[in-house]
ZADO-1210 file (C-alpha; in nm, 4 decimals, padded with zeros to 6 digits):
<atoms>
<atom x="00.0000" y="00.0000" z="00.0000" code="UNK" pos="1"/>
<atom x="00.1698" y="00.3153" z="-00.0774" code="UNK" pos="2"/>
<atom x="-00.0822" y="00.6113" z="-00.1521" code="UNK" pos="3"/>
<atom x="-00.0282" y="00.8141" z="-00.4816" code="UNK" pos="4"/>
<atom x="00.3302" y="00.6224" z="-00.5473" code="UNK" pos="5"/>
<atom x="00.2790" y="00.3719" z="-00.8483" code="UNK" pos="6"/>
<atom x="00.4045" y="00.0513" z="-00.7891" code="UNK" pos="7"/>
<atom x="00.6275" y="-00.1388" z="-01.0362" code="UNK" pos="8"/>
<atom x="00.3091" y="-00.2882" z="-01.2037" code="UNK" pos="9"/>
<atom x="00.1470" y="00.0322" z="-01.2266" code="UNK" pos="10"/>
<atom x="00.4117" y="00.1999" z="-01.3942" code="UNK" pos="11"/>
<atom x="00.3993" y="-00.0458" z="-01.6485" code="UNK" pos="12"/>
<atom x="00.0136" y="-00.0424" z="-01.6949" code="UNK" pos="13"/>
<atom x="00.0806" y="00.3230" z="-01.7370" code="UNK" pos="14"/>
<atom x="00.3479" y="00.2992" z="-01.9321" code="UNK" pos="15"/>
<atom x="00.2292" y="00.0212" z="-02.1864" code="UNK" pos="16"/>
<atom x="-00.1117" y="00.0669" z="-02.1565" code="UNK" pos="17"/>
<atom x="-00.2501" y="00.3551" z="-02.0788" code="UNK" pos="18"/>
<atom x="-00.0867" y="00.5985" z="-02.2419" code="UNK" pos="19"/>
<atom x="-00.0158" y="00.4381" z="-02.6029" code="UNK" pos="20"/>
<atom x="-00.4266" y="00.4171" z="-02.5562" code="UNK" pos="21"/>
<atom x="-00.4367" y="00.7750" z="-02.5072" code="UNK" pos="22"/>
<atom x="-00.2162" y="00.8283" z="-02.7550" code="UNK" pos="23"/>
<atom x="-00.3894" y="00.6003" z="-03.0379" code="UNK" pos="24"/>
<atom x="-00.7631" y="00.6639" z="-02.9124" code="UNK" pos="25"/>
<atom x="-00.6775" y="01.0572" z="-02.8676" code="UNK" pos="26"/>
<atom x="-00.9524" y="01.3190" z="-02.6883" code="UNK" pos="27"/>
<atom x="-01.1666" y="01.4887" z="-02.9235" code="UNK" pos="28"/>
<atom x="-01.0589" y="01.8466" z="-02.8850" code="UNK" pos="29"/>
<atom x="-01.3778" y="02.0393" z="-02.7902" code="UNK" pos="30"/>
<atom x="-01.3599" y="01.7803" z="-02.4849" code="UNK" pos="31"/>
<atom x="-01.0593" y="01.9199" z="-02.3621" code="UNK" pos="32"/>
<atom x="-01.0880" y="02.1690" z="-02.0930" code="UNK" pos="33"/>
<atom x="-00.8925" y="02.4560" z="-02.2786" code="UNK" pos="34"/>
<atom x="-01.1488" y="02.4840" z="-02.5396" code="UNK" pos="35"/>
<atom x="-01.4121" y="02.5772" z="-02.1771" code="UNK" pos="36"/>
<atom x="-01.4744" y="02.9327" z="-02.4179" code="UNK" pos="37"/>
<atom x="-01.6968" y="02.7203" z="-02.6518" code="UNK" pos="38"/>
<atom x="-01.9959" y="02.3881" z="-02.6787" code="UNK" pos="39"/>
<atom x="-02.0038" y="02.1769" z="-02.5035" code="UNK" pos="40"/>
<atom x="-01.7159" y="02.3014" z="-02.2699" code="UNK" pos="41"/>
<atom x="-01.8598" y="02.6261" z="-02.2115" code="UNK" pos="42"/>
<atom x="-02.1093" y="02.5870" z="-01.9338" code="UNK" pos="43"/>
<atom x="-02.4607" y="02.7436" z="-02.0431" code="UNK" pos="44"/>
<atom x="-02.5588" y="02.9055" z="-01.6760" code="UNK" pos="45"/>
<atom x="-02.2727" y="03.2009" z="-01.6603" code="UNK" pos="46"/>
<atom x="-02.4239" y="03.3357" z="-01.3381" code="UNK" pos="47"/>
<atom x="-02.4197" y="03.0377" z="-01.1584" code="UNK" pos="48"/>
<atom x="-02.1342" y="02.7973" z="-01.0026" code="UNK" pos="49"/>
<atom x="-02.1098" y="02.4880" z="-00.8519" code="UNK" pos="50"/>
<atom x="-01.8775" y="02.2699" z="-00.6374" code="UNK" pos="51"/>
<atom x="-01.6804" y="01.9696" z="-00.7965" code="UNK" pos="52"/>
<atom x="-01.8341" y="01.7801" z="-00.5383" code="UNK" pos="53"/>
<atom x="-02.2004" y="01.8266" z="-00.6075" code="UNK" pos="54"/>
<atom x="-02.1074" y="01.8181" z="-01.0080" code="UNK" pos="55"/>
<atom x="-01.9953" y="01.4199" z="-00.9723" code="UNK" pos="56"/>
<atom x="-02.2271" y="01.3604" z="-00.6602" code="UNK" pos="57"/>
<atom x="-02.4480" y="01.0634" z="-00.7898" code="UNK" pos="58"/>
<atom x="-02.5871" y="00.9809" z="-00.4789" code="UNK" pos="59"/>
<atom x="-02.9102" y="01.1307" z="-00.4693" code="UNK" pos="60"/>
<atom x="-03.1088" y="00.9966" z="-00.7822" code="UNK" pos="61"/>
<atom x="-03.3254" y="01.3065" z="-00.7969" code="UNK" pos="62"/>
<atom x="-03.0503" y="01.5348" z="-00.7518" code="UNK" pos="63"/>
<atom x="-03.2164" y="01.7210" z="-00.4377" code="UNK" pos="64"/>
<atom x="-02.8899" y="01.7195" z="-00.2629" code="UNK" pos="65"/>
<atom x="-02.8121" y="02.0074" z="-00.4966" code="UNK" pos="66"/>
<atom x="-03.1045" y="02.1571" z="-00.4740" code="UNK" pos="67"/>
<atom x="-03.1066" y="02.1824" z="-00.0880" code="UNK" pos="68"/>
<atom x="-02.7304" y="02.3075" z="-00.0741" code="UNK" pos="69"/>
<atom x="-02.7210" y="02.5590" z="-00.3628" code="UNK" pos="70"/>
<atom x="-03.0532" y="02.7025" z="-00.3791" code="UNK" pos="71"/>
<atom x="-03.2191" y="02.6242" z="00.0120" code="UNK" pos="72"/>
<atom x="-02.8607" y="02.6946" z="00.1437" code="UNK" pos="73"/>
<atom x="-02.8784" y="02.3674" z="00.3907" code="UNK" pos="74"/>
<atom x="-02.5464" y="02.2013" z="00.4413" code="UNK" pos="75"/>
<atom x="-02.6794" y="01.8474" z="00.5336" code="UNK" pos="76"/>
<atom x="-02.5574" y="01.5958" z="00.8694" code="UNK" pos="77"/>
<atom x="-02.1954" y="01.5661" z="00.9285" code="UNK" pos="78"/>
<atom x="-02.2465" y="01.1764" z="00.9429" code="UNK" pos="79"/>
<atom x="-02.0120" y="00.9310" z="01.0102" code="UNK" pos="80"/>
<atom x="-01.8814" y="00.8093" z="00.7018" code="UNK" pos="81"/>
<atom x="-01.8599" y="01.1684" z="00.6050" code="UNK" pos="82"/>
<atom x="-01.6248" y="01.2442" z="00.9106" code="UNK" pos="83"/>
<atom x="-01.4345" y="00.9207" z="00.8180" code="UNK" pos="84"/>
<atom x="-01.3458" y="01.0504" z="00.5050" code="UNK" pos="85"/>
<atom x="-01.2978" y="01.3905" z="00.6219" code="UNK" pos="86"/>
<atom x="-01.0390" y="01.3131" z="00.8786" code="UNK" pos="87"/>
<atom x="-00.9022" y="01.0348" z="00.6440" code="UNK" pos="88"/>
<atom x="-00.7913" y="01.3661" z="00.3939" code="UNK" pos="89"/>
<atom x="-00.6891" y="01.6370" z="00.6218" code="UNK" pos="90"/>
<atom x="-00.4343" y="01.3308" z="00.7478" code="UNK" pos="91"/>
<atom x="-00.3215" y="01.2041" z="00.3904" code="UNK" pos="92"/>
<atom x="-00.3139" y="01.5847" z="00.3114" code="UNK" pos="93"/>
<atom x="-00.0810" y="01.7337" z="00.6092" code="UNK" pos="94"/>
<atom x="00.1441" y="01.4015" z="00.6459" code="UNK" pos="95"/>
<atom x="00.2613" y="01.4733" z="00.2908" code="UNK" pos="96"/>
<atom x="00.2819" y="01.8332" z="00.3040" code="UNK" pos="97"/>
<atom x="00.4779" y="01.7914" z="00.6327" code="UNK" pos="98"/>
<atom x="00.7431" y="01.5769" z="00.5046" code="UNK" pos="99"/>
<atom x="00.7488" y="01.7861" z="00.1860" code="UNK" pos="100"/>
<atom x="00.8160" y="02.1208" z="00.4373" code="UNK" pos="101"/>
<atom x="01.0848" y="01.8824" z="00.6140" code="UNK" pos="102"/>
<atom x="00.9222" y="01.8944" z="00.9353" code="UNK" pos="103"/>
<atom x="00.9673" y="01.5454" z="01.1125" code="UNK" pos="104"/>
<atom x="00.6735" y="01.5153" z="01.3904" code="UNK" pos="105"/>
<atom x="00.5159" y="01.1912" z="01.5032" code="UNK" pos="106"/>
<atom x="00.1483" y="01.1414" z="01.4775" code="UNK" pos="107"/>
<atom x="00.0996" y="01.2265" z="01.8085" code="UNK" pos="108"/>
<atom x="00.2353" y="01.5418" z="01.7686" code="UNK" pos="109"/>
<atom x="-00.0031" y="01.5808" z="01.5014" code="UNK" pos="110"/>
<atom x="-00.2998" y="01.4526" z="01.6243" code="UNK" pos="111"/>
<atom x="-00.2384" y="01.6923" z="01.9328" code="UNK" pos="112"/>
<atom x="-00.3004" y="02.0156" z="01.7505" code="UNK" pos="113"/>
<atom x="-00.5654" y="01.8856" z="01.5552" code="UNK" pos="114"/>
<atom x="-00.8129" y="01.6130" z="01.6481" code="UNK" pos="115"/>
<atom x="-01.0250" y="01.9134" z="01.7893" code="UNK" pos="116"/>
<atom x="-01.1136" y="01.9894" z="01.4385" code="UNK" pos="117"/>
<atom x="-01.2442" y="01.6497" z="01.3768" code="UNK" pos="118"/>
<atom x="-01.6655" y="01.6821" z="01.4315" code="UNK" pos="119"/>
<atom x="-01.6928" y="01.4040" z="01.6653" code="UNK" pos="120"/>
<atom x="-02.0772" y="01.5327" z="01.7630" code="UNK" pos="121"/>
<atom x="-02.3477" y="01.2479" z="01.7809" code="UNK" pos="122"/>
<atom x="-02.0592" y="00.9801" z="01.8056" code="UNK" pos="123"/>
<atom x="-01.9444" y="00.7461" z="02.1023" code="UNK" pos="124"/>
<atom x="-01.6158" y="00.6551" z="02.2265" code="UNK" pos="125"/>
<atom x="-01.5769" y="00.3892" z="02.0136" code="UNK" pos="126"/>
<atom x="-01.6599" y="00.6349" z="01.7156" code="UNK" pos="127"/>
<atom x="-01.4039" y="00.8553" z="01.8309" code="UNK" pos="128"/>
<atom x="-01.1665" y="00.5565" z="01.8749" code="UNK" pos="129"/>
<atom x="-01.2258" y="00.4314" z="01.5149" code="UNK" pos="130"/>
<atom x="-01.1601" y="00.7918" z="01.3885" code="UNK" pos="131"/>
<atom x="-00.8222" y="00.7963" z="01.5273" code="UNK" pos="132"/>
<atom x="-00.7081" y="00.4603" z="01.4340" code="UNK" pos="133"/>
<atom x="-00.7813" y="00.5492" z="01.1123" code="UNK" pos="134"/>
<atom x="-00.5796" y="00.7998" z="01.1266" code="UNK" pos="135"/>
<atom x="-00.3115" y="00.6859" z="01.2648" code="UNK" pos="136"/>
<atom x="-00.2872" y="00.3992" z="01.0235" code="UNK" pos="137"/>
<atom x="-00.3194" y="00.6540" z="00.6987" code="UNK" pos="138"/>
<atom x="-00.0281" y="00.9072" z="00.8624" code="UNK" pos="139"/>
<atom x="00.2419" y="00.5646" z="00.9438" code="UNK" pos="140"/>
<atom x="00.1806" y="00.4795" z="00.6158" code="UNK" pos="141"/>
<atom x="00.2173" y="00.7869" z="00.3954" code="UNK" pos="142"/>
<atom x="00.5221" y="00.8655" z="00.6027" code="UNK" pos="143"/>
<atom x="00.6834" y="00.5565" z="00.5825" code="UNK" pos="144"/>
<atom x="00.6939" y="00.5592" z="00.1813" code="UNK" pos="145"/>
<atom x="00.7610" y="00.9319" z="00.1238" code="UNK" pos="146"/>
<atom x="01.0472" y="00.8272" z="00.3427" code="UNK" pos="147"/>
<atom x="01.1413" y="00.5172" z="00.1379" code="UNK" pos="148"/>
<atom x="01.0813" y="00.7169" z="-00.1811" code="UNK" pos="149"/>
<atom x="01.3327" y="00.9563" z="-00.0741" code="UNK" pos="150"/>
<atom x="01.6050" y="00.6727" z="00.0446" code="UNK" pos="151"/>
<atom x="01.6037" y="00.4988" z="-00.3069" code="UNK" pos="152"/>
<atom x="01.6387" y="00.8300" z="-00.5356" code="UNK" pos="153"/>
<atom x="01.9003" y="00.9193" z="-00.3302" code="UNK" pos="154"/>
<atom x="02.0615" y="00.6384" z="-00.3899" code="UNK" pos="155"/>
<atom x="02.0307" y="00.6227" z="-00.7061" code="UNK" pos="156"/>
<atom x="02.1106" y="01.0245" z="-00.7510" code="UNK" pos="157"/>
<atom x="02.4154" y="01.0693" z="-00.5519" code="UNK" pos="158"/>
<atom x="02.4806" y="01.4072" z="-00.7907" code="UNK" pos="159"/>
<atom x="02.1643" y="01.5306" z="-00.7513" code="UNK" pos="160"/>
<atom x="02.0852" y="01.8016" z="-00.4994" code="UNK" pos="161"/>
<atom x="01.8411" y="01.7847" z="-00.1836" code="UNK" pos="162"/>
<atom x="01.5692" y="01.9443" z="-00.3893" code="UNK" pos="163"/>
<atom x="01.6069" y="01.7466" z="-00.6962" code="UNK" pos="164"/>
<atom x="01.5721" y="01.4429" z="-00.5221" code="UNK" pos="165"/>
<atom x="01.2694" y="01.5565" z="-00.3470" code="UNK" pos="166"/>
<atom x="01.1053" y="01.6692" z="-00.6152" code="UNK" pos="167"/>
<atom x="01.1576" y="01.3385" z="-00.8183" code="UNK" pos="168"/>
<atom x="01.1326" y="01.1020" z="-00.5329" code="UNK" pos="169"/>
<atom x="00.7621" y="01.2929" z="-00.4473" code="UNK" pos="170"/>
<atom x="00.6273" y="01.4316" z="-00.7559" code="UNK" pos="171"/>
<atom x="00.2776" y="01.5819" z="-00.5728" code="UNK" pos="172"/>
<atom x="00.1095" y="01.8780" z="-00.5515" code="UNK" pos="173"/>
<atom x="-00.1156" y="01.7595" z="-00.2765" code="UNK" pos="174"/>
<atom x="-00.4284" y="01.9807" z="-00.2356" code="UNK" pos="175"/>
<atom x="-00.3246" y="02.1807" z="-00.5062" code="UNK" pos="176"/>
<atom x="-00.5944" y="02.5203" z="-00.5191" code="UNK" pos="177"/>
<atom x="-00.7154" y="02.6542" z="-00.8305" code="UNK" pos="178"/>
<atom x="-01.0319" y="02.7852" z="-01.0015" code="UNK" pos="179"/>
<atom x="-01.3160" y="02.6235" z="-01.1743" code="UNK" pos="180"/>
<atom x="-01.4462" y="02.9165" z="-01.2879" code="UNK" pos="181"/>
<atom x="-01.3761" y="02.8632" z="-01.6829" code="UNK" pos="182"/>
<atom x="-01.5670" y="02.5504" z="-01.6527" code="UNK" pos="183"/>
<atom x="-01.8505" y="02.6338" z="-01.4033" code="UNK" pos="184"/>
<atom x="-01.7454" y="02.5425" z="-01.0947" code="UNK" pos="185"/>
<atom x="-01.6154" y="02.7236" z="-00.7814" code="UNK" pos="186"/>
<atom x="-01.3432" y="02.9801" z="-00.8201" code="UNK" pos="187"/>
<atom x="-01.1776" y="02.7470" z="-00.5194" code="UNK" pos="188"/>
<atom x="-01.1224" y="02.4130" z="-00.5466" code="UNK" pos="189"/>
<atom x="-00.8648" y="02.1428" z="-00.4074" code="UNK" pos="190"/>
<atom x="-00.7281" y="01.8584" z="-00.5905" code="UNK" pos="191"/>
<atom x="-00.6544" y="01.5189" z="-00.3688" code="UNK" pos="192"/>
<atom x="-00.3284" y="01.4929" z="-00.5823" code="UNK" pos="193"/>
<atom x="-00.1490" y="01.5411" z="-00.9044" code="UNK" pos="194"/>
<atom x="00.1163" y="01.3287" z="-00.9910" code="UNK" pos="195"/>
<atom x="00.3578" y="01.5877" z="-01.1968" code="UNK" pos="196"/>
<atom x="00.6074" y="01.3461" z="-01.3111" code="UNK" pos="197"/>
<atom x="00.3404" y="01.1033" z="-01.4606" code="UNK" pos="198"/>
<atom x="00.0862" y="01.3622" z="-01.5408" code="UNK" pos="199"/>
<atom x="-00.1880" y="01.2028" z="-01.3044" code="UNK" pos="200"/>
<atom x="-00.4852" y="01.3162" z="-01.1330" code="UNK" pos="201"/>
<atom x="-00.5837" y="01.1070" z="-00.8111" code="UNK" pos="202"/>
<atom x="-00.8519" y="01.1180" z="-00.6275" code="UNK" pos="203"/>
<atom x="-00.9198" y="00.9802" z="-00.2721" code="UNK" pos="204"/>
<atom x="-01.2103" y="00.7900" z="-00.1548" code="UNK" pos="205"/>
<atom x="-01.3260" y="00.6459" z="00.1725" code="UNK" pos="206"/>
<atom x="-01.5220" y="00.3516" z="00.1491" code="UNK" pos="207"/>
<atom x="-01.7423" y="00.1314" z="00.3932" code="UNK" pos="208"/>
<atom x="-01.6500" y="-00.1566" z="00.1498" code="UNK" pos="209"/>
<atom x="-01.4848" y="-00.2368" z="-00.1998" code="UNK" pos="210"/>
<atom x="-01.8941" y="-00.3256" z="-00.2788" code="UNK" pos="211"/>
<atom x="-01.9431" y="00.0344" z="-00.2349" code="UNK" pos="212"/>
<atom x="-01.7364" y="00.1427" z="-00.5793" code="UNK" pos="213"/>
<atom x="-01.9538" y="00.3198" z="-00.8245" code="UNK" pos="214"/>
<atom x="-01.8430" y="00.3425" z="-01.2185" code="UNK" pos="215"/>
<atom x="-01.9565" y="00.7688" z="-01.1228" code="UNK" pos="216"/>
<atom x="-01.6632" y="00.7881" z="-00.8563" code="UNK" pos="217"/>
<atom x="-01.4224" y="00.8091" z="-01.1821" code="UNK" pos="218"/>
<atom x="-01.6332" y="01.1980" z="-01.2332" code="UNK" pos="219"/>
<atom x="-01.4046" y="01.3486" z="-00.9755" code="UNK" pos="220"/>
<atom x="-01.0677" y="01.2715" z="-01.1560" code="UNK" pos="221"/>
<atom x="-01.1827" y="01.3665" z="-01.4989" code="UNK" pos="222"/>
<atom x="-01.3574" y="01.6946" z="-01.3766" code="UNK" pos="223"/>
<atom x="-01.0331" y="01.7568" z="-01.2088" code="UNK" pos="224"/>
<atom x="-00.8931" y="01.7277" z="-01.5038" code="UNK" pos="225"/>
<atom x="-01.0546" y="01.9172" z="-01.7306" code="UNK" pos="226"/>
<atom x="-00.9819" y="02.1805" z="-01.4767" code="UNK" pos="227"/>
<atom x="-00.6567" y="02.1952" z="-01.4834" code="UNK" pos="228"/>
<atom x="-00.6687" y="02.1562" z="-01.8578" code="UNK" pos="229"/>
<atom x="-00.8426" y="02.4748" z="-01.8686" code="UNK" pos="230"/>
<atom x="-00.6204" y="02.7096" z="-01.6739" code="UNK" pos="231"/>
<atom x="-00.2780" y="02.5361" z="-01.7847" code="UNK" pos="232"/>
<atom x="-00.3656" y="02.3771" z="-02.1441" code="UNK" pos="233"/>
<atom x="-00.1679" y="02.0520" z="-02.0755" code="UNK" pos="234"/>
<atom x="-00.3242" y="01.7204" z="-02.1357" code="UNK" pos="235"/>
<atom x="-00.4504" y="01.5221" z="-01.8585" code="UNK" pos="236"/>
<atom x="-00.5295" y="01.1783" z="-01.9885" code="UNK" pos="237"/>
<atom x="-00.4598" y="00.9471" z="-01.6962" code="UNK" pos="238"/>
<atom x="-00.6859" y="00.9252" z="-01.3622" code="UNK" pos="239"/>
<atom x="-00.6144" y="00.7286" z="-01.0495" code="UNK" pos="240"/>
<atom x="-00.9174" y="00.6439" z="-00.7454" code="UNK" pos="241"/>
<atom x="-00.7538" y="00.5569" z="-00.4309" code="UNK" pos="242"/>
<atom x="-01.0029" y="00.3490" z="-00.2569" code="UNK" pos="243"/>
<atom x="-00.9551" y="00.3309" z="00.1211" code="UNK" pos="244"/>
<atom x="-01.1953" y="00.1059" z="00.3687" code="UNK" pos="245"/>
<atom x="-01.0987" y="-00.0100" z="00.7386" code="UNK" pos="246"/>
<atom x="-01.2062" y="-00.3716" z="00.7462" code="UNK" pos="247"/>
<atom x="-01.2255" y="-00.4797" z="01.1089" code="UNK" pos="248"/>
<atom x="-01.0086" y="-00.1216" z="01.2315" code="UNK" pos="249"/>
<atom x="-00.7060" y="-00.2166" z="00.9457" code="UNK" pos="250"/>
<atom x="-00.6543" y="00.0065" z="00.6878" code="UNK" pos="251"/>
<atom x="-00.6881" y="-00.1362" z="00.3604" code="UNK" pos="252"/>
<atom x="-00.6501" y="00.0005" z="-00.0075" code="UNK" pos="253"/>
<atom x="-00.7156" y="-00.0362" z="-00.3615" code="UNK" pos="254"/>
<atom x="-00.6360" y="00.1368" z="-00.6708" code="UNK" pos="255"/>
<atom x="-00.7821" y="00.2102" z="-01.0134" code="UNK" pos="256"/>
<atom x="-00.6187" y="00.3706" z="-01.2888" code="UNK" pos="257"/>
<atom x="-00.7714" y="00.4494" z="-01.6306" code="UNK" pos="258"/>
<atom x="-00.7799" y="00.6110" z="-01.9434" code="UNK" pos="259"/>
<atom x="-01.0382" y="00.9548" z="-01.9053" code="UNK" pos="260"/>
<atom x="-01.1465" y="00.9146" z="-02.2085" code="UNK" pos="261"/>
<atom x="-01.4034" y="01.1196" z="-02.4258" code="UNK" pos="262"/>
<atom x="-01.7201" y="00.9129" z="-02.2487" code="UNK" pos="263"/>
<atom x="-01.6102" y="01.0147" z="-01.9245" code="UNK" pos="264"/>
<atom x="-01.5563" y="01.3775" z="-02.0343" code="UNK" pos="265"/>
<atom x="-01.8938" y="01.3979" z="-02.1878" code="UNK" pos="266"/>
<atom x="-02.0773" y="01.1893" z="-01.9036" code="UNK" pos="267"/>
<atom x="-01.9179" y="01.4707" z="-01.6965" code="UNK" pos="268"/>
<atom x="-02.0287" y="01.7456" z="-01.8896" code="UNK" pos="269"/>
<atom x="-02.4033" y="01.5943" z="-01.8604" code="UNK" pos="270"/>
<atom x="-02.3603" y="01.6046" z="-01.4996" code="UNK" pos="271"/>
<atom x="-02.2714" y="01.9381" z="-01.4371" code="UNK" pos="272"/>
<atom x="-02.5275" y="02.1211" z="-01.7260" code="UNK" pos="273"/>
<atom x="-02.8065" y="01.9148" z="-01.5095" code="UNK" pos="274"/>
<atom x="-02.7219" y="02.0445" z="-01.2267" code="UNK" pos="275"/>
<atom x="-02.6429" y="02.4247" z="-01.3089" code="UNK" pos="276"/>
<atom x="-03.0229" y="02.4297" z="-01.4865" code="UNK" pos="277"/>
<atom x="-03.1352" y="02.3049" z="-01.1372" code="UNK" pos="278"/>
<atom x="-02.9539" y="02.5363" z="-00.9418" code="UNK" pos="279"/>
<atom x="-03.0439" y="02.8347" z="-01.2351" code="UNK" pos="280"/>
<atom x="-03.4407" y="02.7491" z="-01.2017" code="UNK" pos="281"/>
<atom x="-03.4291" y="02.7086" z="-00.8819" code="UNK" pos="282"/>
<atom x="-03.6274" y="02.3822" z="-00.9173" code="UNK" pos="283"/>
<atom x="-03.6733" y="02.1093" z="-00.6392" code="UNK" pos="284"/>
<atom x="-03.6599" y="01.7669" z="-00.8185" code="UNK" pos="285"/>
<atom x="-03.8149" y="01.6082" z="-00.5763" code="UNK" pos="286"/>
<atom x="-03.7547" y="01.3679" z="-00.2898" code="UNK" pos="287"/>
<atom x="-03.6123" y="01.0485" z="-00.4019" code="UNK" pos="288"/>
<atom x="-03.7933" y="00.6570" z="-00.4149" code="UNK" pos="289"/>
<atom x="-03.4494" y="00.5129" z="-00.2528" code="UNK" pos="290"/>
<atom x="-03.2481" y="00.6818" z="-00.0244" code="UNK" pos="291"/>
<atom x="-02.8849" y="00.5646" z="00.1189" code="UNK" pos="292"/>
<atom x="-02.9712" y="00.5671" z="00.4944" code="UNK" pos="293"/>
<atom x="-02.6384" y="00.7676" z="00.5748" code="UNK" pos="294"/>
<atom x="-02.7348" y="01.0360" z="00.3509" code="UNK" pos="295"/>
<atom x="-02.6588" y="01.3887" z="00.5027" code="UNK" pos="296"/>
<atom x="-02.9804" y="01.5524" z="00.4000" code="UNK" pos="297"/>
<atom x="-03.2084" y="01.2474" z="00.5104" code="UNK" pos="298"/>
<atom x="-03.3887" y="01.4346" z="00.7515" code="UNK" pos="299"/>
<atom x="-03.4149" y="01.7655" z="00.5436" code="UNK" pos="300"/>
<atom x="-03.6377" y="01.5090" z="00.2986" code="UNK" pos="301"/>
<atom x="-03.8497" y="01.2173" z="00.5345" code="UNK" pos="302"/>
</atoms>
């Protein structure tokens, strides 16, 4: 398990597959994000933006989600899987930015400063408990192989300055902030991880379960990158979803990484024009037949 690093089999998927598909398939051009001045990039609702979140989020069928955050203004229930994953990020996020600042503190030094920001309300001690083994699996872990990264490219570039070695040994911008605004979205948004080196956008996931994996999950990489398409007119053609789930309090992970392809781009697209008309008519779709019984905005519809 080692985060956003590929493994040896990875970079050959990558390498062999992946991107000689991108390269033979190609991306139709007005499905690139730099072309966001013109159909079907350009979104149709100027006046109105959205969050990447709620422009992949397929988990209310009706869509009301959207319609209770961006037009009622209701935030929803901080539930538990949502604090899971929450906490789960902030950690991934600070243990890498920490070693790339060159500060060396254990997790408890960590977790000292900031498990108050973690919304522990409605949960027991054994919530809290699961929270911050979690947590303390995710920071070991993502420590351990920036760490090894580091070891082997030094190794292998004895020339090379501290710097250099950093920067090749971990190629992320972790939580990197830019603006969706060419494309729609809100002027401030935060991407999980890009992979410079490889040209790869990741995205993180919490899961109950591997059953939990939805085809729609793969929305978040390719909206990411279309975004940064738009503002830096590079090609982003490869996606990765880090999947994490605690089974039985261990941290366990799996990986997907896949060609974002012209289906994906368009599926996207389809997504977030839905959802700005919503938001610009102001309509309420409606409460849904099915509802996930962890939703945040359960109560706001039964």
């Amino acid at each position: 398990m080692i985060m956003y690093f590929l493994t040896d089999l990875e970079s050959k998927l990558v390498l062999n597959k992946l991107l000689p598909q991108a390269r033979k398939v190609g991306v139709s051009e007005d499905l690139r994000g730099w072309s966001w001045a013109r159909s079907p990039m350009k979104p149709f609702h100027d006046n109105v933006q959205i969050p990447m979140y709620l422009a992949c989020s397929k988990y209310c069928p009706t869509n009301r989600d959207v319609f209770l955050n961006k037009v009622k203004d209701i935030r929803g229930e901080i539930t538990f899987p949502v604090s899971v994953g929450i906490t789960t990020h902030q950690v991934v996020a600070h243990a890498f930015t920490e070693f790339l600042d060159g500060k060396e503190r254990t997790f408890e030094e960590f977790w000292s400063e900031n498990k108050d920001k973690v919304n522990y309300t409605g949960f027991d001690e054994t919530g809290r408990k699961y929270i911050e083994t979690c947590a303390v699996q995710v920071w070991d872990m993502t420590q351990m192989n920036c760490k090894l990264q580091v070891s082997n490219r030094s190794a292998e570039q004895y020339y090379a300055s501290k710097r250099d070695v950093l920067s090749t040994a971990v190629p992320f911008l972790i939580e990197h902030r830019l603006s969706g605004k060419l494309l729609g979205l809100s002027g401030l948004l935060a991407i999980d991880c890009y992979d410079y080196m490889h040209s790869i956008i990741f995205d993180l996931k919490t899961m109950p379960s591997l059953s939990n994996i939805e085809s729609w999950h793969k929305l978040y990489t390719t909206g990411y990158a279309l975004v940064l398409e738009s503002i830096y007119e590079i090609p982003v053609d490869i996606g990765g979803l880090i999947l994490i789930y605690f089974k039985d309090g261990k941290l366990t992970m799996n990986r997907d990484l896949f060609f974002i392809n012209d289906e994906l781009r368009s599926w996207w697209l389809e997504e977030r024009d839905a959802k700005l008309e919503l938001i610009a008519e102001r309509r309420d779709p409606g409460v849904a037949q099915k509802c996930m019984d962890n939703c945040i905005y359960w109560n706001e519809c039964h």
